[in-house]
C-alpha positions in Angstrom: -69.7 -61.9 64.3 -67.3 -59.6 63.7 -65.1 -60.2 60.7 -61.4 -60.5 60.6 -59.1 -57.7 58.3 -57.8 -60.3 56.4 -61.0 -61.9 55.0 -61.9 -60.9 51.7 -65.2 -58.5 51.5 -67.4 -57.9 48.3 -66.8 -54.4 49.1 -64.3 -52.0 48.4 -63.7 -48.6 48.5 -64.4 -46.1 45.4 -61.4 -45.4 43.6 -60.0 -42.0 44.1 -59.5 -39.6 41.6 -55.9 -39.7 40.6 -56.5 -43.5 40.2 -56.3 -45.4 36.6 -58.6 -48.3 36.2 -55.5 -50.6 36.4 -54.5 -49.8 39.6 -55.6 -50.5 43.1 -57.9 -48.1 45.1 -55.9 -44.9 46.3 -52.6 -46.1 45.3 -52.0 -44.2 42.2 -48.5 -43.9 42.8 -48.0 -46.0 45.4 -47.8 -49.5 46.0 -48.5 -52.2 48.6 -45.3 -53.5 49.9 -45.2 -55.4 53.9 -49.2 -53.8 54.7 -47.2 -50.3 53.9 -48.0 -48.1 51.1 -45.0 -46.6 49.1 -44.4 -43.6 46.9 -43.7 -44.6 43.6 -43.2 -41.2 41.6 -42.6 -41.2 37.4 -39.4 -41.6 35.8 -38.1 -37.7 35.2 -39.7 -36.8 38.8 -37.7 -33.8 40.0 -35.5 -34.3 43.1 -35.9 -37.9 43.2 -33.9 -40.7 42.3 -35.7 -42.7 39.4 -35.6 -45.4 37.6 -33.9 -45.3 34.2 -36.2 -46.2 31.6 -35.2 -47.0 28.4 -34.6 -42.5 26.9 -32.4 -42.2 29.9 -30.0 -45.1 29.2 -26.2 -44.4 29.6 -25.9 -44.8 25.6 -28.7 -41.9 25.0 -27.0 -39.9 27.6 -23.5 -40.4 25.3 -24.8 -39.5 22.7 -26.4 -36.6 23.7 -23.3 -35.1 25.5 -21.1 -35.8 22.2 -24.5 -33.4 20.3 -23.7 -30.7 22.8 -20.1 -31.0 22.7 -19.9 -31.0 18.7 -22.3 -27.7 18.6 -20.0 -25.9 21.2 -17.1 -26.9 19.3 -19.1 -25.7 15.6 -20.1 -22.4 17.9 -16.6 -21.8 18.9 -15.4 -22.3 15.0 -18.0 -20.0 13.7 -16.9 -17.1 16.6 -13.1 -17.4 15.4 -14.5 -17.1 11.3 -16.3 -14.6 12.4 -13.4 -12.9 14.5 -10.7 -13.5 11.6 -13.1 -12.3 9.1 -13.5 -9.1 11.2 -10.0 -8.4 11.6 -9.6 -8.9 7.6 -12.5 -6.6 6.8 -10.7 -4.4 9.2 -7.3 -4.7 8.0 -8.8 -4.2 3.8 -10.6 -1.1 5.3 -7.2 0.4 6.2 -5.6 -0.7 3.1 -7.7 1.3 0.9 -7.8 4.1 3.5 -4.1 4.0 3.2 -3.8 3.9 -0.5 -6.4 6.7 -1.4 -4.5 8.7 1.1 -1.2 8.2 -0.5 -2.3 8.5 -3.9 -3.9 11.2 -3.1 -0.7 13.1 -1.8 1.0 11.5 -5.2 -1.8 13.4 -7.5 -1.5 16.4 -5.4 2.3 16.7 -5.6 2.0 15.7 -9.1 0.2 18.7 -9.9 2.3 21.0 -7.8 5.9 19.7 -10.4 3.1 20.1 -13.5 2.8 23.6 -12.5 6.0 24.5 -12.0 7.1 23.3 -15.2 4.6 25.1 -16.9 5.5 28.4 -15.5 9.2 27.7 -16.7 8.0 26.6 -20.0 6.0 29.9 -20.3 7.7 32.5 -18.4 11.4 31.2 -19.2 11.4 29.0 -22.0 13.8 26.3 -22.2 14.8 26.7 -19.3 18.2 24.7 -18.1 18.9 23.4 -21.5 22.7 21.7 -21.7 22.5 20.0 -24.8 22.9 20.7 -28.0 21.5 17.7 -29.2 18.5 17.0 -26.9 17.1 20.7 -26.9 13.8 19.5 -25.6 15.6 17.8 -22.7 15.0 21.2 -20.4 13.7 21.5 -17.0 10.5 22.7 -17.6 9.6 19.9 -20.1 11.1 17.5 -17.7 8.9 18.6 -15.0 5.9 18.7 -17.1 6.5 15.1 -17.9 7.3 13.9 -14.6 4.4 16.1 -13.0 1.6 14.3 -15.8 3.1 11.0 -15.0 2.7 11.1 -11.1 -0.6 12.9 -11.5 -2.2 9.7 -13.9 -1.0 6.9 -11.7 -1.9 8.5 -8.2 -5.2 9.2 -10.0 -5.6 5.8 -10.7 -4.9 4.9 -7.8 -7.1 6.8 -5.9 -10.4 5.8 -8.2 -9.1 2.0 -8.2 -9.0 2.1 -4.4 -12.4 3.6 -3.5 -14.0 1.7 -6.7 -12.7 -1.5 -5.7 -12.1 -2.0 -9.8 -10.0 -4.5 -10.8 -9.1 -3.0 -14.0 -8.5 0.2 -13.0 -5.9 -1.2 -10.0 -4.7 -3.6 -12.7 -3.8 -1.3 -14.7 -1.9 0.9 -12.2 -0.1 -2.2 -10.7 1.5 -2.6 -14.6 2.1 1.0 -15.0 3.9 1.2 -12.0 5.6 -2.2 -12.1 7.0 -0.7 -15.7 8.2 2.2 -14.6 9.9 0.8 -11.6 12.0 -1.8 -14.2 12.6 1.0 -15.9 14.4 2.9 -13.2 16.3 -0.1 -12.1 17.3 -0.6 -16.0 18.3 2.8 -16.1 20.3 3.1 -12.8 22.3 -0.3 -14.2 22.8 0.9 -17.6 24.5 3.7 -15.9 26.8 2.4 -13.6 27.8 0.1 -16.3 28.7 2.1 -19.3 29.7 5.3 -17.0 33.1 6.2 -18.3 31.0 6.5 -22.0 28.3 8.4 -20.8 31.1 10.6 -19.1 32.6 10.6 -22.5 29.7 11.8 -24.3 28.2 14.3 -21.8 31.4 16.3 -22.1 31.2 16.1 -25.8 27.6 17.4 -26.0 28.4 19.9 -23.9 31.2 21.2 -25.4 29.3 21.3 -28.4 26.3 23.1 -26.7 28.6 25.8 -25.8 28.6 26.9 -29.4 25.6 28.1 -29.0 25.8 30.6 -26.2 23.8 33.8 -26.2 22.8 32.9 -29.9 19.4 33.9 -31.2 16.8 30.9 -30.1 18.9 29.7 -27.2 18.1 31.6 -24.3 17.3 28.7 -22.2 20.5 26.9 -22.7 22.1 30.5 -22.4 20.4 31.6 -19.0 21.5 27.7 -17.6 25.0 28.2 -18.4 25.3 31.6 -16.6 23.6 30.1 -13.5 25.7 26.5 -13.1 28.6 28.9 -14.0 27.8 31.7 -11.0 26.5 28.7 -8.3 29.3 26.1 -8.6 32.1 28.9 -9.5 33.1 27.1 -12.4 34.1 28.1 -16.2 33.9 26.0 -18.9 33.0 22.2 -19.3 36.4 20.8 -18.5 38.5 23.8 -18.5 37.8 27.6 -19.0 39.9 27.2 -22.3 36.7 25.7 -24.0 35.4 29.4 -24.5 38.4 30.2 -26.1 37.0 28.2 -29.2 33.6 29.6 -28.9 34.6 33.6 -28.9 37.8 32.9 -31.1 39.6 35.0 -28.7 41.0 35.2 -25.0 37.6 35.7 -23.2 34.7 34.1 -21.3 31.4 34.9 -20.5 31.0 37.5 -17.6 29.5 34.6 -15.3 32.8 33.1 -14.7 34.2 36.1 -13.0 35.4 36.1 -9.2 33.8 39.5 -9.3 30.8 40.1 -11.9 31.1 43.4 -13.8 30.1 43.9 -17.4 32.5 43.4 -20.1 34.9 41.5 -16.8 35.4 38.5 -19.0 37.7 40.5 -21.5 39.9 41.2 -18.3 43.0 39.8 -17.0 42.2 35.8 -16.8 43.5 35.9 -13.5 40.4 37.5 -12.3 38.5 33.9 -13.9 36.9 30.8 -12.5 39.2 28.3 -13.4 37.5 24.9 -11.9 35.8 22.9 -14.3 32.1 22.7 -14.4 31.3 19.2 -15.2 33.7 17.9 -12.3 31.9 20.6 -9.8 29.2 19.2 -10.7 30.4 16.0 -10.3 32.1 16.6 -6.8 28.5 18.2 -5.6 26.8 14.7 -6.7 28.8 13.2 -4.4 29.1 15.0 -1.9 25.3 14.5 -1.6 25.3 10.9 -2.6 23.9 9.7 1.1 20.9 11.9 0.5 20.6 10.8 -3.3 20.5 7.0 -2.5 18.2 8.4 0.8 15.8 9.5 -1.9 16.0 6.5 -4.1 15.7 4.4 -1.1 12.3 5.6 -0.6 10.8 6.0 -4.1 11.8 2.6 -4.4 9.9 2.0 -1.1 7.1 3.6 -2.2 6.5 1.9 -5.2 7.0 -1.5 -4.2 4.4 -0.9 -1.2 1.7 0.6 -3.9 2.3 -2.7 -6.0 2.0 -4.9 -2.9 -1.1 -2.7 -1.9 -2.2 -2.8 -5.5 -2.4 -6.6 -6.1 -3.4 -7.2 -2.8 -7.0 -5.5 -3.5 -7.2 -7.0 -6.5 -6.9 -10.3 -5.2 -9.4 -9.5 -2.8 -12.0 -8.0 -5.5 -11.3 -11.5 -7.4 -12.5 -13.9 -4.4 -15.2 -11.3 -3.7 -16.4 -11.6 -7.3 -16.1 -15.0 -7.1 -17.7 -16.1 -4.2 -20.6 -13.8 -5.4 -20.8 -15.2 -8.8 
């Protein structure tokens, strides 16, 4: 008799081999439902809609999108650090470029004034000496002293800027810094007592005139001749100061319209009658656009190689301390 699929059997069908023990024969993954089988795939099956389990819960999910979205914002940081960092290497790299380069040309043209001065001191001796009372106060020695100065400060300059040394660019921010108050102490001084250094000038240099073409005094001799013969000039305020110096009607032969020997015992209408200090005066002013022009950029210059200057040193101070 032939028995109906709905009555129970004692047999059944060996299990397959993707079957667990738990699990009914050949349905591992799938399960009885209206005489049907049914696929029933894990939870992270690809393509397939699953059931969240208890890792894929909207909160995990949250969290896990705030993760990603605080390491892209930390990556994004760390890309502009790295950029601005960049950018400040870059812009120190030029700074020192730019400082060894123009301490360089300081030093250079420092050496250039130092050996002109030299060559005056030796082959001329003091040469362009007004004054009586400041005999050292020539050209030569003045360009010996300006050469030295511009030639230790650009050198320091230099060697501070490739070293990196704070002491050495300490040292030429102060030197610089003091001579640049001294300049600006010196250009007020001047403008404030000017009618007494006016006063004084033309009293030293009437006394200097004593000594023309005396034995020792070549330089102050020579300088005469020349400021006379350039600015056709006699005399420091009028060509009657030689008057006291020969004891006599006559002038040196520079202040003749014509030069001859012996020209300044001749008729003093054939003299220079301008005075030299205000020739010299009028010729300062006349060039007093280019004279502040000049100024203008020394001052320039220094106040960009102090800036420059403390601004490495700055730099060398965090690096130190951030390597300490």
């Amino acid at each position: 008799m032939r028995r109906s699929s709905t009555d129970e059997t004692p047999y059944r069908r060996s299990p397959s081999l993707d079957s667990k023990p738990d699990t009914p024969p050949f349905t591992s993954g799938f399960h009885r439902f209206s005489g049907e089988f049914e696929y029933k795939r894990p939870p992270f099956a690809f393509g397939f809609h699953t059931t969240k389990g208890p890792q894929t819960s909207k909160g995990r999910y949250a969290q896990g999108k705030k993760y990603v979205v605080f390491y892209l914002d930390l990556s994004f940081i760390f890309l502009l650090e790295l950029r601005r960092c960049r950018m400040a290497e870059g812009c120190m790299m030029a700074l020192r470029y730019g400082m060894v380069f123009f301490n360089l040309l300081f030093w250079l043209g420092g050496c250039g004034i130092l050996g002109v001065g030299v060559w005056l001191s030796v082959t001329q001796g003091n040469f362009a000496t007004l004054s009586s009372s400041l005999p050292s106060l020539s050209a030569a020695n003045l360009l010996i002293a300006v050469g030295t100065i511009i030639m230790v400060i650009g050198c320091l300059g230099c060697v501070g800027a490739v070293k990196e040394s704070r002491p050495i660019l300490l040292t030429f921010f102060i030197l610089l810094l003091l001579i640049f108050f001294l300049e600006i102490l010196s250009i007020m001084l001047f403008f404030i007592y000017q009618d007494e250094i006016d006063e004084y000038a033309q009293r030293d240099l009437k006394k200097g005139l004593q000594l023309f073409g005396t034995e020792g005094n070549v330089g102050l001799t020579n300088a005469w001749m020349i400021v006379q013969t350039d600015f056709r000039c006699c005399g420091v305020t009028n060509h009657t100061d030689w008057f006291e110096v020969y004891n006599a009607t006559r002038v040196p032969d520079s202040c003749c319209l014509e030069y001859s020997d012996n020209c300044g015992l001749d008729n003093p209408g054939t003299w220079w009658t301008a005075p030299c200090y205000e020739r010299v005066k009028d010729w300062l002013n006349e060039n007093l656009v280019a004279l502040w022009i000049f100024a203008l950029c020394t001052a320039l210059t220094q106040i960009l190689g102090l800036v420059f200057s403390m601004t490495m040193f700055c730099q060398a101070v965090k690096v130190e301390t951030f390597y300490a």
